[in-house]
KEBALUM-961790 format. One record per atom (N, C-alpha, C): residue in one letter; chain; atom name; x, y, z. Coordinates in pm, 1 decimal, decimal comma. Layout:
BEGIN
@residuo:A; cadena:A; atomo:CA; c1:X; c2:Y; c3:Z
...
% end
This chain:
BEGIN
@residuo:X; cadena:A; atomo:N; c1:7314,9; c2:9448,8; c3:16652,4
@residuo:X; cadena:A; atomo:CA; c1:7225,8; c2:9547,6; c3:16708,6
@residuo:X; cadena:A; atomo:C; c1:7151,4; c2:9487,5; c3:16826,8
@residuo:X; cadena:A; atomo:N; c1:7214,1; c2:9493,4; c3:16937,9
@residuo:X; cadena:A; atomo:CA; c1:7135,5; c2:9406,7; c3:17071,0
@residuo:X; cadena:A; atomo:C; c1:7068,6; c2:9497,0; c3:17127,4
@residuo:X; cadena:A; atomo:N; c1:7148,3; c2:9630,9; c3:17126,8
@residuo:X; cadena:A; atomo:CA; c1:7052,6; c2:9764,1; c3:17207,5
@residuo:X; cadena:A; atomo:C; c1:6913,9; c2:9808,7; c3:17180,4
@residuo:X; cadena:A; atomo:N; c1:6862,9; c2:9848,4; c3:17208,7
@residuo:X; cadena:A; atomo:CA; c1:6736,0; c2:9853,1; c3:17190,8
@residuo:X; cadena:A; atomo:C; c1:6714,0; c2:9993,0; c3:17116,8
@residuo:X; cadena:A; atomo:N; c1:6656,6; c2:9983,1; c3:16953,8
@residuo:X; cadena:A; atomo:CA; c1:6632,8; c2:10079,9; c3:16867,7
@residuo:X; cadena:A; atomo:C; c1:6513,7; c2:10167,3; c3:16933,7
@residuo:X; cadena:A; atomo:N; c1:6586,7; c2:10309,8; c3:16873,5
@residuo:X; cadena:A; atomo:CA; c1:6474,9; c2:10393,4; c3:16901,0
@residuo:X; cadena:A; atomo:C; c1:6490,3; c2:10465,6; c3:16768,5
@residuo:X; cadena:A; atomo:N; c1:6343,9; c2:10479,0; c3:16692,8
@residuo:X; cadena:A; atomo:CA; c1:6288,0; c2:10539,8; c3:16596,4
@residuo:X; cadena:A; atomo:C; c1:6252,0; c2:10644,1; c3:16584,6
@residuo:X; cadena:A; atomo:N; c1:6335,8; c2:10758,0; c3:16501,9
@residuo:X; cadena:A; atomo:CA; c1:6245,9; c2:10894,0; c3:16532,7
@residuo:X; cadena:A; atomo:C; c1:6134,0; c2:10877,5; c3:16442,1
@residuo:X; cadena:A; atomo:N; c1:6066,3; c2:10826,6; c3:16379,1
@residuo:X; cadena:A; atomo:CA; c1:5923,1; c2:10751,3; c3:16327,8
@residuo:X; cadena:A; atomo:C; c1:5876,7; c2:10643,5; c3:16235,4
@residuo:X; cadena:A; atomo:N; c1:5789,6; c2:10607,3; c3:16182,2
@residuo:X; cadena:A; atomo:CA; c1:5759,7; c2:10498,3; c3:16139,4
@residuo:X; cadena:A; atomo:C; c1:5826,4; c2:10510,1; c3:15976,0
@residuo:X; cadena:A; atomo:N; c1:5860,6; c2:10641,4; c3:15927,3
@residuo:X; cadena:A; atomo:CA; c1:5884,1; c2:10617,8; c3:15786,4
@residuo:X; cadena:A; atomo:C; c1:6047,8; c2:10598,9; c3:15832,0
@residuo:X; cadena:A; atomo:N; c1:6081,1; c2:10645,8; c3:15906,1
@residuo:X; cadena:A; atomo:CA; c1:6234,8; c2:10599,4; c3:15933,0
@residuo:X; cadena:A; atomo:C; c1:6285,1; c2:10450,1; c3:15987,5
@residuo:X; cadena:A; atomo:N; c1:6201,3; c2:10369,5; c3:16018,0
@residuo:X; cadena:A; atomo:CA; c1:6169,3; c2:10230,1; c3:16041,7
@residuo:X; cadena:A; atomo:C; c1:6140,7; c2:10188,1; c3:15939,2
@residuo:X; cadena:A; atomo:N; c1:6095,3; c2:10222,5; c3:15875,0
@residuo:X; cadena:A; atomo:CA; c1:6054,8; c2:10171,8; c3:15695,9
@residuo:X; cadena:A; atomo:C; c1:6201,7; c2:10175,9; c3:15604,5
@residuo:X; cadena:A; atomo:N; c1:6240,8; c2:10296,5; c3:15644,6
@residuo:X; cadena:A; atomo:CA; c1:6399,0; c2:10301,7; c3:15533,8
@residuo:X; cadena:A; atomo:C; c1:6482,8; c2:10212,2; c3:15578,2
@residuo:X; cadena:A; atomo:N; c1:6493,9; c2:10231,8; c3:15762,8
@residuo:X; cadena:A; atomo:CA; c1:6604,1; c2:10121,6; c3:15795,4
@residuo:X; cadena:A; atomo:C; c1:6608,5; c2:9972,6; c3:15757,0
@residuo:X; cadena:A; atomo:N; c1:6465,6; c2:9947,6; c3:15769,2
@residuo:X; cadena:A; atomo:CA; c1:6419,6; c2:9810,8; c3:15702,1
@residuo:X; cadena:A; atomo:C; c1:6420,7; c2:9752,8; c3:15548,1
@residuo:X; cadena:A; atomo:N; c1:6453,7; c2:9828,6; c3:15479,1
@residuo:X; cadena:A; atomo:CA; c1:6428,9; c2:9863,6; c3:15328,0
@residuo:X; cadena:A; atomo:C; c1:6574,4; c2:9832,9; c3:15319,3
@residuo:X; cadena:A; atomo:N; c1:6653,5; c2:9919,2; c3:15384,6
@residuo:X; cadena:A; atomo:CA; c1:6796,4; c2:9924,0; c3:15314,6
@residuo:X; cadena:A; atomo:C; c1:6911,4; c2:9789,0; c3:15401,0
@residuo:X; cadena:A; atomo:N; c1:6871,3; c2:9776,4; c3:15510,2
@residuo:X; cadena:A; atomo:CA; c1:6897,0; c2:9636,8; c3:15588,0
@residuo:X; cadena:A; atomo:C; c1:6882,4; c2:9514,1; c3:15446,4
@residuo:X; cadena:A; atomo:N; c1:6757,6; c2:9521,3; c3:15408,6
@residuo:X; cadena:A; atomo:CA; c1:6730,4; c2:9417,8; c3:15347,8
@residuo:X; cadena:A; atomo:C; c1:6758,9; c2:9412,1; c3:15182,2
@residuo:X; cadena:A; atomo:N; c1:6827,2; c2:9520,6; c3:15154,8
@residuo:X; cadena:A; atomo:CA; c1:6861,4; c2:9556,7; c3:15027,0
@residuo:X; cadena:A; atomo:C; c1:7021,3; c2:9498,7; c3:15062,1
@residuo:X; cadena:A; atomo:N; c1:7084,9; c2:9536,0; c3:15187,8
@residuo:X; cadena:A; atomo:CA; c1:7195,0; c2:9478,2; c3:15239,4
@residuo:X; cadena:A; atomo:C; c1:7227,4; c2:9370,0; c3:15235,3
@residuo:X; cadena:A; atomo:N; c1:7115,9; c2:9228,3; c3:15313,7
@residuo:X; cadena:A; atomo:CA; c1:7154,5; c2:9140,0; c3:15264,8
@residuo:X; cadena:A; atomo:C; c1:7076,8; c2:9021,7; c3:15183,2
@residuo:X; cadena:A; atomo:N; c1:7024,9; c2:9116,1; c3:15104,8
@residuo:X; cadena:A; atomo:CA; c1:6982,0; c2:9071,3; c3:14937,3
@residuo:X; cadena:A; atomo:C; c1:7120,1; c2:9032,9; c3:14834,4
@residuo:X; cadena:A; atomo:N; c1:7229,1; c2:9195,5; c3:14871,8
@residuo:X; cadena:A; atomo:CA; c1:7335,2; c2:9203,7; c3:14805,5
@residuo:X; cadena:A; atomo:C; c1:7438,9; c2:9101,4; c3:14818,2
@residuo:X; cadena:A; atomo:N; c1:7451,0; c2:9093,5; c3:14970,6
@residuo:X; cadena:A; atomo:CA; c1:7512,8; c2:9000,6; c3:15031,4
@residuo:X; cadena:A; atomo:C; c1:7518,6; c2:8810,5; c3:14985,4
@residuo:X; cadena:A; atomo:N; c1:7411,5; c2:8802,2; c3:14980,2
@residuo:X; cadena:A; atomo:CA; c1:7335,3; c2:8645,3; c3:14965,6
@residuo:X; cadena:A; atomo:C; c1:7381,3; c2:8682,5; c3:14830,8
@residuo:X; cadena:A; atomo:N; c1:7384,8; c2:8738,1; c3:14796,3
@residuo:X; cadena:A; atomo:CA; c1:7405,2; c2:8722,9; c3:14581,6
@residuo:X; cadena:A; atomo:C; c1:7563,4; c2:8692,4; c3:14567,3
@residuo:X; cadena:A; atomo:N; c1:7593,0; c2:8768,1; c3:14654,8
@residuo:X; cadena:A; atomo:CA; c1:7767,6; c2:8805,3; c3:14659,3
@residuo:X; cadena:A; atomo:C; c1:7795,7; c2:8631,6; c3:14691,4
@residuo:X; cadena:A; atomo:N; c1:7767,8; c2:8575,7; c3:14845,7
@residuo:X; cadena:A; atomo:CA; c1:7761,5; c2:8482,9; c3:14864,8
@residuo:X; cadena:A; atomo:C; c1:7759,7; c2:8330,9; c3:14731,0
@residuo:X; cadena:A; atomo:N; c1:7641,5; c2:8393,5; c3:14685,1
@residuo:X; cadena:A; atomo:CA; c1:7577,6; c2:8253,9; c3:14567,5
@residuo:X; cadena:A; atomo:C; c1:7704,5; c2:8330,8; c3:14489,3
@residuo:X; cadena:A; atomo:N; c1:7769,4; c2:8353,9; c3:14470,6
@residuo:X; cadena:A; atomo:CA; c1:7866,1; c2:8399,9; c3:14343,5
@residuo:X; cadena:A; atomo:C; c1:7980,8; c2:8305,7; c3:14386,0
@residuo:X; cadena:A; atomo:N; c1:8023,5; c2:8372,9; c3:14512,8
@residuo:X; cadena:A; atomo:CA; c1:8174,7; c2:8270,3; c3:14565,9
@residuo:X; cadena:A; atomo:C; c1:8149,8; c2:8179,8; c3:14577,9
@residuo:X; cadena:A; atomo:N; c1:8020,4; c2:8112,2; c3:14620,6
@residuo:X; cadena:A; atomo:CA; c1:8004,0; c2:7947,6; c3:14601,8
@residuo:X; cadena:A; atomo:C; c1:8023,2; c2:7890,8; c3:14443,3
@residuo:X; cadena:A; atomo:N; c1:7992,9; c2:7978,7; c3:14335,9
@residuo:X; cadena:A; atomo:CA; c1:7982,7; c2:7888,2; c3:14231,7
@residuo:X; cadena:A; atomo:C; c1:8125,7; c2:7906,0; c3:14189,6
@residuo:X; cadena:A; atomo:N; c1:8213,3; c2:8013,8; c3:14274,1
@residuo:X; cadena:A; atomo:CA; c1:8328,3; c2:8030,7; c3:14220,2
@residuo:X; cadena:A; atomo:C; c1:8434,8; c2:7941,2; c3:14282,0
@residuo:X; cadena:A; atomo:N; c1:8398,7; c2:7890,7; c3:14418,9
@residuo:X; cadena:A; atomo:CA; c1:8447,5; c2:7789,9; c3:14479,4
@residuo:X; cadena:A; atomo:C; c1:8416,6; c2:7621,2; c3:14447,5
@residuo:X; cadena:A; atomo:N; c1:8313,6; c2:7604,2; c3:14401,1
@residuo:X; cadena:A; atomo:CA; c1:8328,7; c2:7474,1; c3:14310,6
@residuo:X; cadena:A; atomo:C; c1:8355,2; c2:7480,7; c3:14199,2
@residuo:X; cadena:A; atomo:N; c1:8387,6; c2:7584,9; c3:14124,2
@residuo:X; cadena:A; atomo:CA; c1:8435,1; c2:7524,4; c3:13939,1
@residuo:X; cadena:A; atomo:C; c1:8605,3; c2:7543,9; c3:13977,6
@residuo:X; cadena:A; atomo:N; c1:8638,1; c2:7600,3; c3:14120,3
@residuo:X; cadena:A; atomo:CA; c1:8852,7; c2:7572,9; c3:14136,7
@residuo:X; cadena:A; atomo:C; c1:8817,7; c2:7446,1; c3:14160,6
@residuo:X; cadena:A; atomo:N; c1:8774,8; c2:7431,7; c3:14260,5
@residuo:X; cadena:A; atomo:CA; c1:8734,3; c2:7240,8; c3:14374,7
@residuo:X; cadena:A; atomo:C; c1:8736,7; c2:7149,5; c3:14207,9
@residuo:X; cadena:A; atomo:N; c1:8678,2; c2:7178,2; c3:14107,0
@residuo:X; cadena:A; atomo:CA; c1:8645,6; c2:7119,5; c3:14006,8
@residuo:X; cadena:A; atomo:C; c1:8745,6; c2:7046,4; c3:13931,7
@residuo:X; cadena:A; atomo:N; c1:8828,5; c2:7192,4; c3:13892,8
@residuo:X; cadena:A; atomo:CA; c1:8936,2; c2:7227,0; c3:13807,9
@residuo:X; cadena:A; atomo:C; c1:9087,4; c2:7181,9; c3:13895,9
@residuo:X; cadena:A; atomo:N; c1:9063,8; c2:7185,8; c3:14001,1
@residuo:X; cadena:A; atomo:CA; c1:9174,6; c2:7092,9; c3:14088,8
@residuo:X; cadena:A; atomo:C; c1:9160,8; c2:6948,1; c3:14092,3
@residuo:X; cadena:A; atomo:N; c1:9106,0; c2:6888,3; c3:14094,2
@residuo:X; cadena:A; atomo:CA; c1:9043,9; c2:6766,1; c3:14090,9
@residuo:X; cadena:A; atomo:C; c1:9079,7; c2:6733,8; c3:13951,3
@residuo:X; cadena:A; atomo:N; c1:9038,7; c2:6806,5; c3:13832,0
@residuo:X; cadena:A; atomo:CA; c1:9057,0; c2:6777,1; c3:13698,6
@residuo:X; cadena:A; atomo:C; c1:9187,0; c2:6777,7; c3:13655,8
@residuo:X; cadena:A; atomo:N; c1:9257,0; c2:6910,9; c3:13679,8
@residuo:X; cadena:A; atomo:CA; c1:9376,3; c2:6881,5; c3:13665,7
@residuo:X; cadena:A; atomo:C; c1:9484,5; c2:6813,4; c3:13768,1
@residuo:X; cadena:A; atomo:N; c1:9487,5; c2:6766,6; c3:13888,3
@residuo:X; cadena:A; atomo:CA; c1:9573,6; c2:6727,3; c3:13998,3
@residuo:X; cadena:A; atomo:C; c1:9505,3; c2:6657,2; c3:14044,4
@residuo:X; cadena:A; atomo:N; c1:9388,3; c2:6563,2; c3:14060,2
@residuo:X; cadena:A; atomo:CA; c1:9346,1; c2:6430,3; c3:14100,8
@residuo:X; cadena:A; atomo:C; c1:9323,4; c2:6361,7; c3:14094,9
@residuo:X; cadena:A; atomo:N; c1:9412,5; c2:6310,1; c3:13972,7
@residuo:X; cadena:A; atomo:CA; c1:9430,2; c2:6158,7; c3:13897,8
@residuo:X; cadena:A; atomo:C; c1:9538,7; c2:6099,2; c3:13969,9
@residuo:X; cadena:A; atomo:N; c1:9550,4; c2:5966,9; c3:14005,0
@residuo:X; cadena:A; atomo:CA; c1:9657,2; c2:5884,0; c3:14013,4
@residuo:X; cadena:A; atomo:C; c1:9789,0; c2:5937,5; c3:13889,0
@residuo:X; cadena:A; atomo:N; c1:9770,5; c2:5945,0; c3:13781,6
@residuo:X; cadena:A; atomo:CA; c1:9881,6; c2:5997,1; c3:13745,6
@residuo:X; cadena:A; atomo:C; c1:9923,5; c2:6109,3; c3:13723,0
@residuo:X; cadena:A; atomo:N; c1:9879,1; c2:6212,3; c3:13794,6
@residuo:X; cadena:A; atomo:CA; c1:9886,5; c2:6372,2; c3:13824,9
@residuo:X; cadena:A; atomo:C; c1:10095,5; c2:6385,7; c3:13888,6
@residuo:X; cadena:A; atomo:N; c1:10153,7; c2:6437,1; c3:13809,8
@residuo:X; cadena:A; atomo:CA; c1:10254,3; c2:6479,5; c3:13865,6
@residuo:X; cadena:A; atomo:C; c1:10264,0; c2:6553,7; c3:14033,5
@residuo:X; cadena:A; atomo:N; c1:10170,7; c2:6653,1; c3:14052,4
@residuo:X; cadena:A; atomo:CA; c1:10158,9; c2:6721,1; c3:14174,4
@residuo:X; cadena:A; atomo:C; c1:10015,6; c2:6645,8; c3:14204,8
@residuo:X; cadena:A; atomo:N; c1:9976,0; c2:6581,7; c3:14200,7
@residuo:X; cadena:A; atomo:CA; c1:9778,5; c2:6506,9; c3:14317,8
@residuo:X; cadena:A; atomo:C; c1:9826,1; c2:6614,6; c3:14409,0
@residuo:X; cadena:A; atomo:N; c1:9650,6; c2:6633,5; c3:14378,1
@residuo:X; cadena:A; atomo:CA; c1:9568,7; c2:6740,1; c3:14517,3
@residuo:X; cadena:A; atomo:C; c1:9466,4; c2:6637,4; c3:14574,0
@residuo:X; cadena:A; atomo:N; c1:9480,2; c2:6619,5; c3:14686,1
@residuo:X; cadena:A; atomo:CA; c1:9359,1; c2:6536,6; c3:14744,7
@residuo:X; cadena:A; atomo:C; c1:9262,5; c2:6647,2; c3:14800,7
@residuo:X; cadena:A; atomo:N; c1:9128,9; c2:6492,8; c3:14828,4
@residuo:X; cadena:A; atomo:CA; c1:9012,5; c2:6595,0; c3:14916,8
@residuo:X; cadena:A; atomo:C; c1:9043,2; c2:6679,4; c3:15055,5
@residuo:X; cadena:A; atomo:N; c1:9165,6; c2:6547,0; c3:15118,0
@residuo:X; cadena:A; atomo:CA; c1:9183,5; c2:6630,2; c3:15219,2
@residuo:X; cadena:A; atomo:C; c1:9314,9; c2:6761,6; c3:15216,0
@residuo:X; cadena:A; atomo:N; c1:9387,5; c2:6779,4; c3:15072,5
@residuo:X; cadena:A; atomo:CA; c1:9447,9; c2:6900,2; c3:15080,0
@residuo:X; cadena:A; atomo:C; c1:9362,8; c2:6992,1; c3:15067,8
@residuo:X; cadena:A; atomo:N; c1:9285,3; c2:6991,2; c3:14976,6
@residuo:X; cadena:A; atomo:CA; c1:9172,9; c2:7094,4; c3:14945,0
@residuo:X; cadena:A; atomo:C; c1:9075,4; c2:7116,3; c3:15064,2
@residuo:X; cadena:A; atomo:N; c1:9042,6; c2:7025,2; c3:15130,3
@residuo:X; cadena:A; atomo:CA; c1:8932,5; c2:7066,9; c3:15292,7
@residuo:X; cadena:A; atomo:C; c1:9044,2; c2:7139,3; c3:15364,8
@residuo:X; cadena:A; atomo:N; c1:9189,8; c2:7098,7; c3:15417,6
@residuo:X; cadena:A; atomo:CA; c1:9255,3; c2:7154,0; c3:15466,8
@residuo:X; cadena:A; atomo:C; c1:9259,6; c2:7313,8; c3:15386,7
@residuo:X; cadena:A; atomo:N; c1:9314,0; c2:7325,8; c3:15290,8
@residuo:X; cadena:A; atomo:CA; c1:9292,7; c2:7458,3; c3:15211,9
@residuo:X; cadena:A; atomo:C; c1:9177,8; c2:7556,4; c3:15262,4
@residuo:X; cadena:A; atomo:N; c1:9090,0; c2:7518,0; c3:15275,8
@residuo:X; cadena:A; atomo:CA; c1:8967,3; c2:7589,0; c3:15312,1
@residuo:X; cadena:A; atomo:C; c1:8952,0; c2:7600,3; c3:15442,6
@residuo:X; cadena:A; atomo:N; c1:8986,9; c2:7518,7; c3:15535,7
@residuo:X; cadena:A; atomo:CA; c1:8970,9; c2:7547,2; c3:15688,8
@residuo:X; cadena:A; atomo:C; c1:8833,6; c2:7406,5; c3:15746,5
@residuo:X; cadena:A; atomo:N; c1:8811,6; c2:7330,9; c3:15657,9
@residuo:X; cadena:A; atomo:CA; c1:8682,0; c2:7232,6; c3:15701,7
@residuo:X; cadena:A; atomo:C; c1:8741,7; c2:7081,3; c3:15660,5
@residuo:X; cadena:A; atomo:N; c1:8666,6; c2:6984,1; c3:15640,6
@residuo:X; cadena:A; atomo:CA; c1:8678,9; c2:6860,7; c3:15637,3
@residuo:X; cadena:A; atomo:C; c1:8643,9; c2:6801,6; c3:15487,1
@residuo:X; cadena:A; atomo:N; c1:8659,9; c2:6712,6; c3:15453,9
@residuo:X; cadena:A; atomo:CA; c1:8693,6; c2:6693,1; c3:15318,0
@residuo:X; cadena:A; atomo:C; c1:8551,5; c2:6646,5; c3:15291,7
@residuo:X; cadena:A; atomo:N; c1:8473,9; c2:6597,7; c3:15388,3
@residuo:X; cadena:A; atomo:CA; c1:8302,7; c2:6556,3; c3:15375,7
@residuo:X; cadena:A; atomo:C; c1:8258,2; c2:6701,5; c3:15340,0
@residuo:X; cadena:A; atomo:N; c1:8287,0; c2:6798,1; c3:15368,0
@residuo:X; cadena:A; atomo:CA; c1:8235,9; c2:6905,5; c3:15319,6
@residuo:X; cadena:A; atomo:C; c1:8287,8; c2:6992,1; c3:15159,5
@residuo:X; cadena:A; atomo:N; c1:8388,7; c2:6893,2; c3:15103,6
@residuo:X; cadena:A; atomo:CA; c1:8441,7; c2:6890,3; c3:14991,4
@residuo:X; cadena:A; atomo:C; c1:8362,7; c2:6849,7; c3:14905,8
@residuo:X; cadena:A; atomo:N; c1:8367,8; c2:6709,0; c3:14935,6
@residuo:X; cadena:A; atomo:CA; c1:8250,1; c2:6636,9; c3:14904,6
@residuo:X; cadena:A; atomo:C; c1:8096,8; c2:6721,0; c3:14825,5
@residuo:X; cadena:A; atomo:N; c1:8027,5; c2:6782,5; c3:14945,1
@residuo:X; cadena:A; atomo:CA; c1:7944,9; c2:6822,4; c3:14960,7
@residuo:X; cadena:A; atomo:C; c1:7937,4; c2:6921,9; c3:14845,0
@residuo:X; cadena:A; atomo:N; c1:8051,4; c2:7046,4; c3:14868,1
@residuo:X; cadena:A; atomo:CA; c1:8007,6; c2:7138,7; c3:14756,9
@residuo:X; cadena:A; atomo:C; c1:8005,6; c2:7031,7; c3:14568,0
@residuo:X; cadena:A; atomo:N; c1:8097,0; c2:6942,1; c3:14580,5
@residuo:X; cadena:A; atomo:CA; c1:8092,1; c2:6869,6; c3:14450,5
@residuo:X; cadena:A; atomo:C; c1:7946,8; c2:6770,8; c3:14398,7
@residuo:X; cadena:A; atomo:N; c1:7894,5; c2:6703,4; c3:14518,6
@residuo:X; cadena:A; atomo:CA; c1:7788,8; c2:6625,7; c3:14516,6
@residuo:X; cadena:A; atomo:C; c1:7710,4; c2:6649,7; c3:14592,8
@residuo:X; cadena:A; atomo:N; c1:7664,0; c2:6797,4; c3:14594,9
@residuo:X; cadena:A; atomo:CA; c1:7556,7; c2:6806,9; c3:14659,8
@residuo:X; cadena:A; atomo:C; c1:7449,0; c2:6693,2; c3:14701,5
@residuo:X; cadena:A; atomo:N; c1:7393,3; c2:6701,5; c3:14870,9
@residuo:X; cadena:A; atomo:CA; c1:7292,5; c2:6597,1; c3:14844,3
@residuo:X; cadena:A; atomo:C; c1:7147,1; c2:6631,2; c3:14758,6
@residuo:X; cadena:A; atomo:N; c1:7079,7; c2:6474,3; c3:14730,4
@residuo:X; cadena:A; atomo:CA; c1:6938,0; c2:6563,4; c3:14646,3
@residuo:X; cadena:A; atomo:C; c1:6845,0; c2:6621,2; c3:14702,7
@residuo:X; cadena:A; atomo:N; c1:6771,3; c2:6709,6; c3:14690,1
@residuo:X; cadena:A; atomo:CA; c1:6663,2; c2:6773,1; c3:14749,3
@residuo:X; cadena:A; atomo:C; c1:6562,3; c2:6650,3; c3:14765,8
@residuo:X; cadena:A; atomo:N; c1:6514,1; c2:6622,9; c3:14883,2
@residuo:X; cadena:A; atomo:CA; c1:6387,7; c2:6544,3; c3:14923,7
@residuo:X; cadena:A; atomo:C; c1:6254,9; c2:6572,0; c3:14864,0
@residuo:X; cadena:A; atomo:N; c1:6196,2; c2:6532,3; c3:14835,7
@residuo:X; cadena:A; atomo:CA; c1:6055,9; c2:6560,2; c3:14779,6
@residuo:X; cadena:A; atomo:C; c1:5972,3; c2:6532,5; c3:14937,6
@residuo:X; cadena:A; atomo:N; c1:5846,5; c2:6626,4; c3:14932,5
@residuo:X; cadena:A; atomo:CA; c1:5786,0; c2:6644,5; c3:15034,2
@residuo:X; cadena:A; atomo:C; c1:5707,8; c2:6502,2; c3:14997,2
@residuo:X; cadena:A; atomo:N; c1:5676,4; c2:6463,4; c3:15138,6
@residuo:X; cadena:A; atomo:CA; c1:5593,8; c2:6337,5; c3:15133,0
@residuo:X; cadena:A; atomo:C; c1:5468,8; c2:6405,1; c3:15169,1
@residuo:X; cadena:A; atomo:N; c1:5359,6; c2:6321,4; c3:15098,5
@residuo:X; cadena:A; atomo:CA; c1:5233,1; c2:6381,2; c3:15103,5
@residuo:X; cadena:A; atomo:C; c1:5131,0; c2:6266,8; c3:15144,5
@residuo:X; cadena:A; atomo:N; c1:5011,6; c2:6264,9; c3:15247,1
@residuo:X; cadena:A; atomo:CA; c1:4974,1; c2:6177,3; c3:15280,6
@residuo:X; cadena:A; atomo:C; c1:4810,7; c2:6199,9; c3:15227,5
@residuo:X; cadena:A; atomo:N; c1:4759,3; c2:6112,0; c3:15093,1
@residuo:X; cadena:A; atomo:CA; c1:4688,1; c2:6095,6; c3:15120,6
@residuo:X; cadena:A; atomo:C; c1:4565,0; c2:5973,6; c3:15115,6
% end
């Protein structure tokens, strides 16, 4: 939406805003879903096909290739880094 909105009034600016954000409320949920559904395969590939004695081995980098990114980002969904604790000065 780059054009510039015009409102036929303020309660109609209220709905558009309401349902925009009901949009991507839905969205972000949808999102957090395929992520948890994309690390328990990443998981379950690894478990079953990434042992040294795996008949078919799946590596990190078949699986980053699989996805379209780099295997540090394989990584990543498996070992997330830790959340920092805020430093506090006093």
């Amino acid at each position: 939406m780059s054009e510039k909105i015009v409102l036929s009034d303020g309660q109609h600016g209220l709905d558009l805003v309401a349902s925009i954000t009901k949009q991507m409320r839905d969205h972000q949920e949808a999102i957090a879903q395929l992520s948890k559904d994309r690390k328990q395969i990443v998981i379950a590939l690894r478990a079953q096909y990434g042992t040294s004695d795996s008949i078919e081995r799946i590596t990190f980098k078949q699986i980053a290739e699989a996805m379209g990114t780099t295997d540090q980002s394989v990584y990543k969904i498996l070992f997330p880094p830790a959340k920092k604790k805020p430093v506090t000065t006093e």
